[in-house]
Backbone bond lengths (Angstrom), bond angles and torsions (degrees), N, CA, C in turn:
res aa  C-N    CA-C-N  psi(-1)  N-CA   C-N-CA  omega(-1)  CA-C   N-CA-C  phi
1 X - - - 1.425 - - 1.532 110.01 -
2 X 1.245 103.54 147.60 1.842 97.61 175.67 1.474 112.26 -99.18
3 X 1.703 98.84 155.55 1.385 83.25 -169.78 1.520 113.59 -104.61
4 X 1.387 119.51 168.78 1.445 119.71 -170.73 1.390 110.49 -80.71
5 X 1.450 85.95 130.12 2.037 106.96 177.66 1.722 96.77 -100.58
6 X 1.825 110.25 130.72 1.184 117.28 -172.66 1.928 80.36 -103.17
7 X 1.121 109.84 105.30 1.333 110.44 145.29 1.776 146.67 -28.76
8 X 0.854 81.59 -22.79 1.481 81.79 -172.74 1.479 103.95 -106.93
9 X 1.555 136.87 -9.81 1.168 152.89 -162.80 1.726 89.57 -102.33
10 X 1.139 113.76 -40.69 1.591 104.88 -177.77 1.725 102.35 -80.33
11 X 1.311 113.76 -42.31 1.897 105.38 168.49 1.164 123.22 -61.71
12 X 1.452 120.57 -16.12 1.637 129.34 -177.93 1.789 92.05 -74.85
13 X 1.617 107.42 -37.53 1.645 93.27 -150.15 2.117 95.96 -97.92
14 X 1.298 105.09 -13.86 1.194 76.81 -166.39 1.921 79.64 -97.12
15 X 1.227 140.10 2.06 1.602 120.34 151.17 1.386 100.30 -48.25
16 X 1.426 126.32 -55.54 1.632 119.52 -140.92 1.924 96.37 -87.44
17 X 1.200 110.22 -15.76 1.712 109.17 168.86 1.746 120.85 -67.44
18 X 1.557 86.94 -34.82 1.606 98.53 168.54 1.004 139.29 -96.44
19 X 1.455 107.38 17.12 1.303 125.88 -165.71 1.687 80.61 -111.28
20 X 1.304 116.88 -59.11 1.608 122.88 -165.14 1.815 120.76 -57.81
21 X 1.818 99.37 -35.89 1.944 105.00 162.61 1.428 105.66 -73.47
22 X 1.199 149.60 -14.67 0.877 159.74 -169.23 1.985 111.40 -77.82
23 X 1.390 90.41 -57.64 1.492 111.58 170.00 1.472 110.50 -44.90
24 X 2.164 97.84 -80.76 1.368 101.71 178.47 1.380 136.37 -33.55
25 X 1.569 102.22 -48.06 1.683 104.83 158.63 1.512 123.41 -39.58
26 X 1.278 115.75 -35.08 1.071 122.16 -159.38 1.636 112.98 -73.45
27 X 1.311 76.69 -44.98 2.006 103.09 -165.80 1.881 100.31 -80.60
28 X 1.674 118.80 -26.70 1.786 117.51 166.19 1.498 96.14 -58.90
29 X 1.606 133.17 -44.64 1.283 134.99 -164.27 1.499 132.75 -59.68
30 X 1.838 87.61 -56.18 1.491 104.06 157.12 1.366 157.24 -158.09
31 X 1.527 80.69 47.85 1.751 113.99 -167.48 1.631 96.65 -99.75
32 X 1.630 106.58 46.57 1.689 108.67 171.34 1.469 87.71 -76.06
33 X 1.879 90.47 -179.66 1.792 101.67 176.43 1.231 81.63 -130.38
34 X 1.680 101.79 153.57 1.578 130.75 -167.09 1.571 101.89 -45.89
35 X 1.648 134.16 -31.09 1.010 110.57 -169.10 1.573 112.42 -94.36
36 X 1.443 101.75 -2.90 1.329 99.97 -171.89 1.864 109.69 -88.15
37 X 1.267 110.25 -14.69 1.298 129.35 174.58 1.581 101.02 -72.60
38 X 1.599 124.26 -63.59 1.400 129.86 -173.60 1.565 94.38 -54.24
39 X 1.214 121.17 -48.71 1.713 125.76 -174.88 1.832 126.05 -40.72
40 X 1.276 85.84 -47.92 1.364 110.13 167.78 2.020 124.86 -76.14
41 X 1.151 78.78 -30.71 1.979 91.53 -177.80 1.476 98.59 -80.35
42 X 1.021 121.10 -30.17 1.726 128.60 178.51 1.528 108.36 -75.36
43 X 1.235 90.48 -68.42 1.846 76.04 173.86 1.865 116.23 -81.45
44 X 0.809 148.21 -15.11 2.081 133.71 125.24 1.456 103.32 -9.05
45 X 1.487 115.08 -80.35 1.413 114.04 -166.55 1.326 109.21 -56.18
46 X 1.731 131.64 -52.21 0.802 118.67 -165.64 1.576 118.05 -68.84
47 X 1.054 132.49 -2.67 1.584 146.26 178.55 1.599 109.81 -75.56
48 X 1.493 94.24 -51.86 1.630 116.62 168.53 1.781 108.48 -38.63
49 X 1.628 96.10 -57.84 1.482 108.44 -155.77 1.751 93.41 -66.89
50 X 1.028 123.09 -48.10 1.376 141.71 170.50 1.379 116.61 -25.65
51 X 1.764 103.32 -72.32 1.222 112.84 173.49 1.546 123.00 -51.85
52 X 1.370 115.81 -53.02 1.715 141.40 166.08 1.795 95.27 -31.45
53 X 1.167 110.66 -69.37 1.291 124.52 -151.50 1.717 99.40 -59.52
54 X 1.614 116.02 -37.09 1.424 110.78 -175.52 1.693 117.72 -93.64
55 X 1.452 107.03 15.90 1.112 116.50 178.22 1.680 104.08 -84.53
56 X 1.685 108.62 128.07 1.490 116.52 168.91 1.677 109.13 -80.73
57 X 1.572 111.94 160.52 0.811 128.85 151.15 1.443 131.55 -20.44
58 X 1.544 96.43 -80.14 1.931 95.64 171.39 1.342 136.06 -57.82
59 X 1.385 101.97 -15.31 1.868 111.79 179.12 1.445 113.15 -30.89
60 X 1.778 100.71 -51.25 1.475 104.35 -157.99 1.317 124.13 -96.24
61 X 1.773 103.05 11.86 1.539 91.05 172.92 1.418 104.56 -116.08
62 X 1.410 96.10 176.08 1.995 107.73 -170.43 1.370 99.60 -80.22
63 X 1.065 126.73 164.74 1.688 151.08 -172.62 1.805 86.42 -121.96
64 X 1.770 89.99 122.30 1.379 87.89 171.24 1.385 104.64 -118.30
């Protein structure tokens, strides 16, 4: 005999499965910790400062 599938118990669970990859994504995105955020903003700037620093003089004006 087969056995009985309650429908609505399998839409409850695969909502709440997709509700839960949904999360995890969420939390790889932006469930950093404060130092790992400052970690990253430090070295940004310092790339910045980097880049800035190897910039010449003449780059920035127009050629007429």
């Amino acid at each position: 005999m087969a056995d009985i599938v309650n429908l609505n118990d399998r839409r409850k669970r695969k909502a709440r499965e997709e509700r839960e990859t949904d999360a995890a994504a969420k939390r790889m995105m932006f469930g950093r910790t404060k130092g790992e955020k400052k970690r990253d903003e430090v070295q940004k700037s310092a790339e910045i400062r980097k880049l800035d620093g190897a910039k010449r003089d003449g780059d920035n004006e127009k050629k007429r």
